[in-house]
N, CA, C and O atoms as a GROMACS GRO file, in nm:
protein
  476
    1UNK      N    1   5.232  -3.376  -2.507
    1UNK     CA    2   5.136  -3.419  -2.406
    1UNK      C    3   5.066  -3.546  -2.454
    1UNK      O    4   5.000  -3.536  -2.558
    2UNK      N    5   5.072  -3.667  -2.392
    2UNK     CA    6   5.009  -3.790  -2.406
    2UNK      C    7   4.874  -3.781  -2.426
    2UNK      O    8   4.852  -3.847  -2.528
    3UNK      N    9   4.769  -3.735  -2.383
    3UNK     CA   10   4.670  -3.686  -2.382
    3UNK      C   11   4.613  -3.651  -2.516
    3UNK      O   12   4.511  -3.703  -2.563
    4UNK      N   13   4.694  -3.548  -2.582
    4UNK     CA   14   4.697  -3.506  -2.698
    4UNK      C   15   4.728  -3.561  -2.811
    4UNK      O   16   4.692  -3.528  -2.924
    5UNK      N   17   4.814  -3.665  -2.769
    5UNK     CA   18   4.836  -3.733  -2.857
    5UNK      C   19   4.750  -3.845  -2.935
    5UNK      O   20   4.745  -3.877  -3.053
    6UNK      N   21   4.681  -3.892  -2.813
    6UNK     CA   22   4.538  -4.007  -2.810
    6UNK      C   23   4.449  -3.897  -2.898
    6UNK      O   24   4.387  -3.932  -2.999
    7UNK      N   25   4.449  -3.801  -2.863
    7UNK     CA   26   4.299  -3.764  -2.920
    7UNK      C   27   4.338  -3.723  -3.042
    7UNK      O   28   4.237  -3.688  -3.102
    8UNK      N   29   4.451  -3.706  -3.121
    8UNK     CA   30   4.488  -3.654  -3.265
    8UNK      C   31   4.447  -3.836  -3.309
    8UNK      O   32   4.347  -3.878  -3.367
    9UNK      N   33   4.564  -3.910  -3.259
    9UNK     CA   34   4.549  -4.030  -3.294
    9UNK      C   35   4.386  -4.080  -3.324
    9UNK      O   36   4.360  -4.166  -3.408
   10UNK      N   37   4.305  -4.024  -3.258
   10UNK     CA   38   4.113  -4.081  -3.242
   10UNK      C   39   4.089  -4.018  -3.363
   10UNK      O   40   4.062  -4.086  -3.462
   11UNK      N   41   4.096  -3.869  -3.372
   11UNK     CA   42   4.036  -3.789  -3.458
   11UNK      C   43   4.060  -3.800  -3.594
   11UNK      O   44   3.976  -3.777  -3.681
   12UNK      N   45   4.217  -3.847  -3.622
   12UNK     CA   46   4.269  -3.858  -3.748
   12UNK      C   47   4.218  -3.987  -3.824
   12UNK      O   48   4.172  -3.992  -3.938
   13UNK      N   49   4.235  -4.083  -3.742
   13UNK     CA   50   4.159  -4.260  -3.747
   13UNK      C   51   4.035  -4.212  -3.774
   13UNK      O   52   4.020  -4.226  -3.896
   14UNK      N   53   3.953  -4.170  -3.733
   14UNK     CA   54   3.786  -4.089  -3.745
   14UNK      C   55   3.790  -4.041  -3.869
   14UNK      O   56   3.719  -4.080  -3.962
   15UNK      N   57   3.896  -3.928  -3.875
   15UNK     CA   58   3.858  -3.862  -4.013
   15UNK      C   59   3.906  -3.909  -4.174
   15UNK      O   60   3.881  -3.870  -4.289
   16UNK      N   61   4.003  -4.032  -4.102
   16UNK     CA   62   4.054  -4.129  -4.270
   16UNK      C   63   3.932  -4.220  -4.307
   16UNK      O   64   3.916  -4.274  -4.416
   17UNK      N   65   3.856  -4.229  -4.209
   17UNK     CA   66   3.756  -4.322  -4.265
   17UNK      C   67   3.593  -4.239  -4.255
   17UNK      O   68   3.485  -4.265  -4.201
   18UNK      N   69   3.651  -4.125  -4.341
   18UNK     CA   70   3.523  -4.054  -4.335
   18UNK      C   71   3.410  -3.990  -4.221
   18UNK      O   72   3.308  -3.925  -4.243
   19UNK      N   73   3.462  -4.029  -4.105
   19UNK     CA   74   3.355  -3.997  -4.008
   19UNK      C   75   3.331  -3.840  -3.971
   19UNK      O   76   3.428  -3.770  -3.939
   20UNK      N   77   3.232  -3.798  -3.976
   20UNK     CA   78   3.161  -3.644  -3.964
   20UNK      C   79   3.124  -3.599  -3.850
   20UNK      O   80   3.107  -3.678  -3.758
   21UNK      N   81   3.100  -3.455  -3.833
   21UNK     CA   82   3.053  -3.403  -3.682
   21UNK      C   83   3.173  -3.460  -3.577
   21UNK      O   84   3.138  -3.556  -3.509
   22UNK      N   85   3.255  -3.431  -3.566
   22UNK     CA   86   3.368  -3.496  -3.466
   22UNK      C   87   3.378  -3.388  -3.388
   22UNK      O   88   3.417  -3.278  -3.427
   23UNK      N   89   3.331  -3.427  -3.235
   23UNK     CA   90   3.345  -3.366  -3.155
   23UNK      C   91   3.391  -3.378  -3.018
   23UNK      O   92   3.339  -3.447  -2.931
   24UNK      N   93   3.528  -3.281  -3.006
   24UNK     CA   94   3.611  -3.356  -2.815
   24UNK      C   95   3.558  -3.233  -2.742
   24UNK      O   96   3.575  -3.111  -2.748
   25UNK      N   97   3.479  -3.328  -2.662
   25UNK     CA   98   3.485  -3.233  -2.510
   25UNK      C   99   3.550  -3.264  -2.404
   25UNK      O  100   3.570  -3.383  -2.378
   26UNK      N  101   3.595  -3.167  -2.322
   26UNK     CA  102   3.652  -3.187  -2.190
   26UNK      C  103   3.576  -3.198  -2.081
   26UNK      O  104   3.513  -3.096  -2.052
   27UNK      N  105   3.560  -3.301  -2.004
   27UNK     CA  106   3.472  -3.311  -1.931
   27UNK      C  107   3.526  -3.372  -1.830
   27UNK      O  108   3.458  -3.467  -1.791
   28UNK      N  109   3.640  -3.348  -1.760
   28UNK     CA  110   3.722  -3.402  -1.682
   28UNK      C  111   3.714  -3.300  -1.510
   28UNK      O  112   3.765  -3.330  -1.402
   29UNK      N  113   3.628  -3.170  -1.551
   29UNK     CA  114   3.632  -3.141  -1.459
   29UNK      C  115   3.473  -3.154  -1.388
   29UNK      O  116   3.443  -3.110  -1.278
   30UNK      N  117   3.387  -3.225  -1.478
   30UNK     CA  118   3.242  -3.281  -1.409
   30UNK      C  119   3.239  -3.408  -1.401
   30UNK      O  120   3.129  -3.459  -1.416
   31UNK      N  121   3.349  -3.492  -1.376
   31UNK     CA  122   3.296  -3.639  -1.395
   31UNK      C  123   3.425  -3.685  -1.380
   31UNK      O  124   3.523  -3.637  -1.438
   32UNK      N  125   3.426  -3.830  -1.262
   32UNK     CA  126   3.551  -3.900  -1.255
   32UNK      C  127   3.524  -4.010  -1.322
   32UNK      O  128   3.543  -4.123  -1.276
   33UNK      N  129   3.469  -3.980  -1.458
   33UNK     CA  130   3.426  -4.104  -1.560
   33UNK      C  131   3.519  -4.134  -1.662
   33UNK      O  132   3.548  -4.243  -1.710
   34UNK      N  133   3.573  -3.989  -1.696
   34UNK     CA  134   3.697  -4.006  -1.791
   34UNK      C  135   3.710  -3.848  -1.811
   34UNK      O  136   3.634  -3.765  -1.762
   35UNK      N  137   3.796  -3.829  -1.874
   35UNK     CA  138   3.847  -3.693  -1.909
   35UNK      C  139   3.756  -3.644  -2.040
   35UNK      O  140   3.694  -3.537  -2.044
   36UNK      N  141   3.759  -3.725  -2.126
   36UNK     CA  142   3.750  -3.638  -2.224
   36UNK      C  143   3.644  -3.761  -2.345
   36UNK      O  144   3.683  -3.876  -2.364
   37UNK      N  145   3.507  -3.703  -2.416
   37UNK     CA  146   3.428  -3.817  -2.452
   37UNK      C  147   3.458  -3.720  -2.614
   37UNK      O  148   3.446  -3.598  -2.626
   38UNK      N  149   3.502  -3.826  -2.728
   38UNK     CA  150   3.520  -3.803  -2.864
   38UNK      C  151   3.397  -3.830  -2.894
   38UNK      O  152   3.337  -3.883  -2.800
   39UNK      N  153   3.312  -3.808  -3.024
   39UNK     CA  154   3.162  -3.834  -3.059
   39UNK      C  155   3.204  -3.797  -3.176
   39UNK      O  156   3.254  -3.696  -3.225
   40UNK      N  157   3.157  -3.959  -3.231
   40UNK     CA  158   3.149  -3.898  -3.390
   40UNK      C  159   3.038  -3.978  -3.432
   40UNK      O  160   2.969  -4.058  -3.368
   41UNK      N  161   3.031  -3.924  -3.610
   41UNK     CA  162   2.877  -3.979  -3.656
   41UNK      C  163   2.932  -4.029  -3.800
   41UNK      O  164   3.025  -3.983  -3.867
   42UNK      N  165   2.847  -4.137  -3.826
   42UNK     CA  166   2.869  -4.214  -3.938
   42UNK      C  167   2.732  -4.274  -4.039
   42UNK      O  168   2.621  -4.299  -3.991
   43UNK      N  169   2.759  -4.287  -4.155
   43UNK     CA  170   2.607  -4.242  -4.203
   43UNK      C  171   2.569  -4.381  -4.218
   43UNK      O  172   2.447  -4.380  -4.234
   44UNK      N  173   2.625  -4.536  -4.223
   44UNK     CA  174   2.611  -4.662  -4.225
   44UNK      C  175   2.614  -4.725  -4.080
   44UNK      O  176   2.688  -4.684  -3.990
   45UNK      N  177   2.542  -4.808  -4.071
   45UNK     CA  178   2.640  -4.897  -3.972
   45UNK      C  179   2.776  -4.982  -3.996
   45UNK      O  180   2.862  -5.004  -3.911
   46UNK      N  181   2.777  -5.009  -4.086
   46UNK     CA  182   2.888  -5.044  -4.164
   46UNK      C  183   3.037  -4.941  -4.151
   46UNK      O  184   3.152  -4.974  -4.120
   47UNK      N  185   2.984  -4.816  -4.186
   47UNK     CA  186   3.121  -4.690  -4.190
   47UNK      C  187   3.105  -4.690  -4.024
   47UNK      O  188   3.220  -4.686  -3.981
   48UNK      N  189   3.011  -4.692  -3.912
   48UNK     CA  190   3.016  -4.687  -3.776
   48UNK      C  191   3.127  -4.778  -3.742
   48UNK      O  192   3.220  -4.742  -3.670
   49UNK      N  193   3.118  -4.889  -3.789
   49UNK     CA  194   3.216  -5.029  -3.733
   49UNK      C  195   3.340  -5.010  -3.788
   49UNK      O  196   3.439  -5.037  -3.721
   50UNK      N  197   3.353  -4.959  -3.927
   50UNK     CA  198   3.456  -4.923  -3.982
   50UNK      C  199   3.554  -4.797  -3.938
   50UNK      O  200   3.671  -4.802  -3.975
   51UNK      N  201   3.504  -4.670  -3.852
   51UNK     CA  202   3.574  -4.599  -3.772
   51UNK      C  203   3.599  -4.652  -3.659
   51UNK      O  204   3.684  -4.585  -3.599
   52UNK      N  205   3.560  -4.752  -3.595
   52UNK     CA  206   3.557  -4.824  -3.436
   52UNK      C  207   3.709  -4.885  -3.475
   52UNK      O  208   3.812  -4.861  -3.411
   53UNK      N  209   3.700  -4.969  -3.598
   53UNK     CA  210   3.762  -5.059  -3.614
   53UNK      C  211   3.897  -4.962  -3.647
   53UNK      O  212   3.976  -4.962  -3.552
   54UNK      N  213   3.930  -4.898  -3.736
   54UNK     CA  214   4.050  -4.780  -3.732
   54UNK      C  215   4.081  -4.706  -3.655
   54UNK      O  216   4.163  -4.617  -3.681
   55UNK      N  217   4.001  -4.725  -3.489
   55UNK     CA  218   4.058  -4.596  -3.397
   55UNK      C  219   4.094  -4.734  -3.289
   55UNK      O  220   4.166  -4.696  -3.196
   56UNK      N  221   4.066  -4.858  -3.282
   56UNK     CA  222   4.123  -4.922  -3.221
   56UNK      C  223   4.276  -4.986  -3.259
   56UNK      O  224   4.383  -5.003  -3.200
   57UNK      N  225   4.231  -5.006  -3.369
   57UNK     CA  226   4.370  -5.013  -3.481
   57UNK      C  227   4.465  -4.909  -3.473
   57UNK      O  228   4.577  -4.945  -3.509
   58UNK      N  229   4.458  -4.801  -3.441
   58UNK     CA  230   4.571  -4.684  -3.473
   58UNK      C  231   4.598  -4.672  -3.341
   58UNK      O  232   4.709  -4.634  -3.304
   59UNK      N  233   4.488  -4.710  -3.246
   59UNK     CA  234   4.539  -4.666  -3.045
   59UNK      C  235   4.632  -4.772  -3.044
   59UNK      O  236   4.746  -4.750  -3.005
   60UNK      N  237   4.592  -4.907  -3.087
   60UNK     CA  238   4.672  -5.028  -3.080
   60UNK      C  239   4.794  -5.007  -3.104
   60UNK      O  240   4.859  -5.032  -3.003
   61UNK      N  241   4.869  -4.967  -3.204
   61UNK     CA  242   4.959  -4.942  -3.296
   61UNK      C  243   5.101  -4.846  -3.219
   61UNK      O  244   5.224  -4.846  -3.211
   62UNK      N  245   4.937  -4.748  -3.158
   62UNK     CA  246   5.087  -4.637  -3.068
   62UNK      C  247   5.091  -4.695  -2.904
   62UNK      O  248   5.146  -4.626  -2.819
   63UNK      N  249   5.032  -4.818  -2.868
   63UNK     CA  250   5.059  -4.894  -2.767
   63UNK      C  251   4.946  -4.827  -2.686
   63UNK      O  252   5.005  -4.789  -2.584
   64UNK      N  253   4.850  -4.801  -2.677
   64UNK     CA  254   4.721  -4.724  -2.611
   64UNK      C  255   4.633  -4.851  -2.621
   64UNK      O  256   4.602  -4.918  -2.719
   65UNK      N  257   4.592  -4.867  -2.455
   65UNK     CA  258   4.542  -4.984  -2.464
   65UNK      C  259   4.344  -4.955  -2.449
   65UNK      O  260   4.281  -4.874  -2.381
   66UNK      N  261   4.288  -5.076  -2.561
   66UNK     CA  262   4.166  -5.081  -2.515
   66UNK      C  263   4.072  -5.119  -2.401
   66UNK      O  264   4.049  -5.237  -2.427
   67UNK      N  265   4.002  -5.088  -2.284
   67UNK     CA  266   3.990  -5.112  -2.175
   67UNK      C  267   3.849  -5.166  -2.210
   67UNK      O  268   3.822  -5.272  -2.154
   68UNK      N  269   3.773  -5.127  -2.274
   68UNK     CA  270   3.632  -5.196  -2.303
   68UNK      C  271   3.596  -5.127  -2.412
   68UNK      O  272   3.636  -5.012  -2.434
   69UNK      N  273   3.501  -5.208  -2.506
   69UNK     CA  274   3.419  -5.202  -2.609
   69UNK      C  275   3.297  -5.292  -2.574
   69UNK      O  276   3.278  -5.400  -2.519
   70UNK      N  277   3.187  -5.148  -2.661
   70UNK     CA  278   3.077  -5.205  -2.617
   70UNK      C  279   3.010  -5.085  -2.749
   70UNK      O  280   3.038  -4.976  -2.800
   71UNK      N  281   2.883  -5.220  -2.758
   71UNK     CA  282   2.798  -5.176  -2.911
   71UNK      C  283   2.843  -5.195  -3.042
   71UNK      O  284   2.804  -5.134  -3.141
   72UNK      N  285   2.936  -5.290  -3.036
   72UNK     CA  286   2.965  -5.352  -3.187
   72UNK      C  287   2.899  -5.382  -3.221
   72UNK      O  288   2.835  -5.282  -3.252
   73UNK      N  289   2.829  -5.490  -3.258
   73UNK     CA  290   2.749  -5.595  -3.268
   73UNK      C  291   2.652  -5.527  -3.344
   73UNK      O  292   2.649  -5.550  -3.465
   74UNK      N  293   2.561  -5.436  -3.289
   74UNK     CA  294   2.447  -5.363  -3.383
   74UNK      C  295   2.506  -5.284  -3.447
   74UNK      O  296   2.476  -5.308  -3.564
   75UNK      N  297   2.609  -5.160  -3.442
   75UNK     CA  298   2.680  -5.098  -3.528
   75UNK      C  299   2.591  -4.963  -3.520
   75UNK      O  300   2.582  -4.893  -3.620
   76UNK      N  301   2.526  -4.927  -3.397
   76UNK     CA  302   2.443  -4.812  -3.408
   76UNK      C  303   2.539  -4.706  -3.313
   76UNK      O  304   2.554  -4.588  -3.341
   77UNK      N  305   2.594  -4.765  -3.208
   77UNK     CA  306   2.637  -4.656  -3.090
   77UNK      C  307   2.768  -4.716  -3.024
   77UNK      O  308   2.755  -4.741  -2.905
   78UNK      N  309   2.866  -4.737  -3.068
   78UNK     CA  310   3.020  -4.805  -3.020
   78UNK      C  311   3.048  -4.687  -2.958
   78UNK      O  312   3.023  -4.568  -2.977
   79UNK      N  313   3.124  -4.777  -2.851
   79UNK     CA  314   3.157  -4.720  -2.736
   79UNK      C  315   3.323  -4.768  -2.713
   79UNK      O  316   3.363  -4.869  -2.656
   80UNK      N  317   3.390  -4.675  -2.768
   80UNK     CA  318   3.557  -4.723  -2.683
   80UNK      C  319   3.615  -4.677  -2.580
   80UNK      O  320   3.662  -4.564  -2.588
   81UNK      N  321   3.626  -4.751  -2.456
   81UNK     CA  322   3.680  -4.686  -2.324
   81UNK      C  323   3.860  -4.680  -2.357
   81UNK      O  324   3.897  -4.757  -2.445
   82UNK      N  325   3.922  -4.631  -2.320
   82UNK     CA  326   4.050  -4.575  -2.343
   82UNK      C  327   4.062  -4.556  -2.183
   82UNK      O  328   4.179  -4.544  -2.145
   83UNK      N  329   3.972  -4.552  -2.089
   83UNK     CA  330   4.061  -4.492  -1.955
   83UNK      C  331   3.999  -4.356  -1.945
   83UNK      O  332   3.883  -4.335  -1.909
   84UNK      N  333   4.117  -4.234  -1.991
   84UNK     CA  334   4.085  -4.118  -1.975
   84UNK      C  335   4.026  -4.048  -2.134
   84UNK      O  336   4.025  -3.926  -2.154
   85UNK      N  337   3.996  -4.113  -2.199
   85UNK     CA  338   3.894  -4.090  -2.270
   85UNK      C  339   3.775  -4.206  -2.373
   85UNK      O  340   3.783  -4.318  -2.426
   86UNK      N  341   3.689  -4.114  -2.361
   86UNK     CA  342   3.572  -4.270  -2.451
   86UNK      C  343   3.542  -4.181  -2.566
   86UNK      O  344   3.518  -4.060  -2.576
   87UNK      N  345   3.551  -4.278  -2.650
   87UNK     CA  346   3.508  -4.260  -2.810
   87UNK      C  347   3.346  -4.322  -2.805
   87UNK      O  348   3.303  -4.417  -2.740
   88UNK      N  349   3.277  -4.234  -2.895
   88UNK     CA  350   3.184  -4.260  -2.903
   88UNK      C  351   3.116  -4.267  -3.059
   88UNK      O  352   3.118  -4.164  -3.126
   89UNK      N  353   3.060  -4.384  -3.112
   89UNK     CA  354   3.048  -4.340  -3.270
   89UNK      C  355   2.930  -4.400  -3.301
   89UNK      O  356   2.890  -4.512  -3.272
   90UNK      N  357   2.874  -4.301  -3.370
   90UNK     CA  358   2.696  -4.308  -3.415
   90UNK      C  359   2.730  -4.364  -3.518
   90UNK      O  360   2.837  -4.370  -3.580
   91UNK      N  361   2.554  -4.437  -3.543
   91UNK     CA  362   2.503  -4.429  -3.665
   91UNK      C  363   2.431  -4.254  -3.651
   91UNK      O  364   2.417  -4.204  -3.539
   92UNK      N  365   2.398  -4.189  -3.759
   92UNK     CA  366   2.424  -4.031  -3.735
   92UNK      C  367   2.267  -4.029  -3.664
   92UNK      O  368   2.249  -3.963  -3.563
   93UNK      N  369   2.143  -4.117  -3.733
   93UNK     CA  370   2.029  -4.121  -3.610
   93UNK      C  371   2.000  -4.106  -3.531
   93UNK      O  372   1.911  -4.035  -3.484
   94UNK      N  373   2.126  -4.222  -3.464
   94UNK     CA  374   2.090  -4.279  -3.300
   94UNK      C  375   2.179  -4.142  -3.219
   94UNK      O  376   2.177  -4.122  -3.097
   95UNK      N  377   2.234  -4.080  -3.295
   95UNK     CA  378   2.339  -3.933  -3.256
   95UNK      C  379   2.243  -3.866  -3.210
   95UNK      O  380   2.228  -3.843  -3.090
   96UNK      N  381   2.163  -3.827  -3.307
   96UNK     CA  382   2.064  -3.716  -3.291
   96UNK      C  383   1.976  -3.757  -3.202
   96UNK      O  384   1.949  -3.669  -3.120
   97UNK      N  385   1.908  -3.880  -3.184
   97UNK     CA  386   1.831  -3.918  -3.076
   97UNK      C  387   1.886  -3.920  -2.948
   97UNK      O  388   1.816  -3.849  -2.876
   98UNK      N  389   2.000  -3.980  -2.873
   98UNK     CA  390   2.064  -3.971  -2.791
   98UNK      C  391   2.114  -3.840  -2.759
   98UNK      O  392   2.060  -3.789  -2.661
   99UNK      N  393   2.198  -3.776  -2.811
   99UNK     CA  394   2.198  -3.585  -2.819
   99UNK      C  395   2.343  -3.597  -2.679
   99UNK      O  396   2.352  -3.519  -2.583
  100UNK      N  397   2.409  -3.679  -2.699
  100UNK     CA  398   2.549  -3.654  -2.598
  100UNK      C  399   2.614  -3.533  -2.548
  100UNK      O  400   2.675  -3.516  -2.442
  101UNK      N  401   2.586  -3.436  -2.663
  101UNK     CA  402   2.608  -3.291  -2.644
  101UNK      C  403   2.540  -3.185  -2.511
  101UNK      O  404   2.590  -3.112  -2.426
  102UNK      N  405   2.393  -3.225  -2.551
  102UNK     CA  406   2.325  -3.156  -2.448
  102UNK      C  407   2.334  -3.200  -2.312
  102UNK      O  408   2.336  -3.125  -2.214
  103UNK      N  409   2.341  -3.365  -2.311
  103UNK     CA  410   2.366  -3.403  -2.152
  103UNK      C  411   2.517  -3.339  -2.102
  103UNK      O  412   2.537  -3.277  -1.998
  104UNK      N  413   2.605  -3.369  -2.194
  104UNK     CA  414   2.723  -3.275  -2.098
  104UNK      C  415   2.752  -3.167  -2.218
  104UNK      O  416   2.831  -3.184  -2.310
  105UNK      N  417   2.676  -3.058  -2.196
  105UNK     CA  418   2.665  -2.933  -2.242
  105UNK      C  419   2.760  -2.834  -2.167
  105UNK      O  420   2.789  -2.726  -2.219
  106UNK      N  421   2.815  -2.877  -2.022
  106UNK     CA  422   2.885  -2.757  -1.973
  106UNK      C  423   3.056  -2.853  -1.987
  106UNK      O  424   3.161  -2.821  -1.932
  107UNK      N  425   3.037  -2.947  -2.058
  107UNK     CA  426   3.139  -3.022  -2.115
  107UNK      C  427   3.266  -2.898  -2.228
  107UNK      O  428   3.228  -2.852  -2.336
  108UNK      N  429   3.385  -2.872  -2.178
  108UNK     CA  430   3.416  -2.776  -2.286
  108UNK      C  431   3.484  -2.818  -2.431
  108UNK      O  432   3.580  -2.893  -2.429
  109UNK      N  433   3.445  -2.780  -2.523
  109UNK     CA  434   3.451  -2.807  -2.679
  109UNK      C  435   3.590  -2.769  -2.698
  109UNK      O  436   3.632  -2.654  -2.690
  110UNK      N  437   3.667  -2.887  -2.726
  110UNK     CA  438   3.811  -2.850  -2.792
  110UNK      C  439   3.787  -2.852  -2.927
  110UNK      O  440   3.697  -2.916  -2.980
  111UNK      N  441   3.881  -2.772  -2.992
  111UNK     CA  442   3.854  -2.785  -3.175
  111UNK      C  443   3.950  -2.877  -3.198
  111UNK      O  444   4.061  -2.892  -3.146
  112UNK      N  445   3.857  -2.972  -3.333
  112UNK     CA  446   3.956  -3.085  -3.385
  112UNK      C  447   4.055  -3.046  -3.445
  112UNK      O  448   4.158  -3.112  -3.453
  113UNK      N  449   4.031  -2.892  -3.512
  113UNK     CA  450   4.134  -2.874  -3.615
  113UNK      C  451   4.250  -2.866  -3.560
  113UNK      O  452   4.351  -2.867  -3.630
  114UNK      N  453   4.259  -2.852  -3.370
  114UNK     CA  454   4.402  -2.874  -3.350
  114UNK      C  455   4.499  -3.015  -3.355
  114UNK      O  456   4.620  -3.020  -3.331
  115UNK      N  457   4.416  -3.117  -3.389
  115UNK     CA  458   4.433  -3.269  -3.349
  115UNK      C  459   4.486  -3.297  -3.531
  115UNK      O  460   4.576  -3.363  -3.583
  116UNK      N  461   4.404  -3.230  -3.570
  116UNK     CA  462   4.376  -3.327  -3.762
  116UNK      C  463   4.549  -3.299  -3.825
  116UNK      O  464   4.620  -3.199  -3.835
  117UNK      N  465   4.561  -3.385  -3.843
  117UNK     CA  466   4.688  -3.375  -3.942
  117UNK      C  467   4.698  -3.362  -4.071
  117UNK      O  468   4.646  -3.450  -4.138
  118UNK      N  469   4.760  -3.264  -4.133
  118UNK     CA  470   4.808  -3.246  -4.266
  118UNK      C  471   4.810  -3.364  -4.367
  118UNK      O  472   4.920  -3.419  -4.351
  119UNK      N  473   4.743  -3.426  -4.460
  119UNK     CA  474   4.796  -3.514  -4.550
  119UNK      C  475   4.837  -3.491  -4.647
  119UNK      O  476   4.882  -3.581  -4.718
   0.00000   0.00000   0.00000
């Protein structure tokens, strides 16, 4: 499933460059915004730009195109549109202040551990 494939591809890119709290919800059946929003947290702004920069790099790679980026620049809250899903990556702060979870709370929680690959 293509689908599945993007989001191993997000999660694995996420988790080679250290990024924590990684969380996919499905949210495709409250919102014709996108299917599915990845959220992860990073303890630099620096490691923030540095997972942005490896999940665009690895979508690139398997021909998954970027449709918009937005929030580079400060390195607090990047935003990658994919279409049918957006990546989302904290500085772990601006995570907790913003709280993405609770606004789509009836959003359903897939586990990463089905996405993460063996190294």
């Amino acid at each position: 499933m293509a689908i599945d494939n993007k989001l191993s591809v997000i999660v694995n890119s996420a988790d080679d460059k250290k990024g924590f709290d990684i969380k996919v919800l499905d949210i495709s059946r409250l919102t014709t915004l996108s299917d599915y929003f990845v959220i992860i947290s990073g303890n630099s702004q620096r490691q923030v730009m540095s997972i942005s920069d490896e999940i665009e790099e690895k979508m690139s790679e398997q021909g998954y195109e970027l449709l918009q980026k937005e929030g580079y620049q400060s390195g607090k809250w990047i935003l990658l549109d994919f279409g049918d899903i957006i990546v989302h990556v904290f500085y772990k702060e601006d995570r907790e202040f913003y709280n993405l979870e609770r606004l789509w709370i009836d959003g359903e929680s897939r586990n990463i551990e089905n996405f993460i690959q063996s190294k």
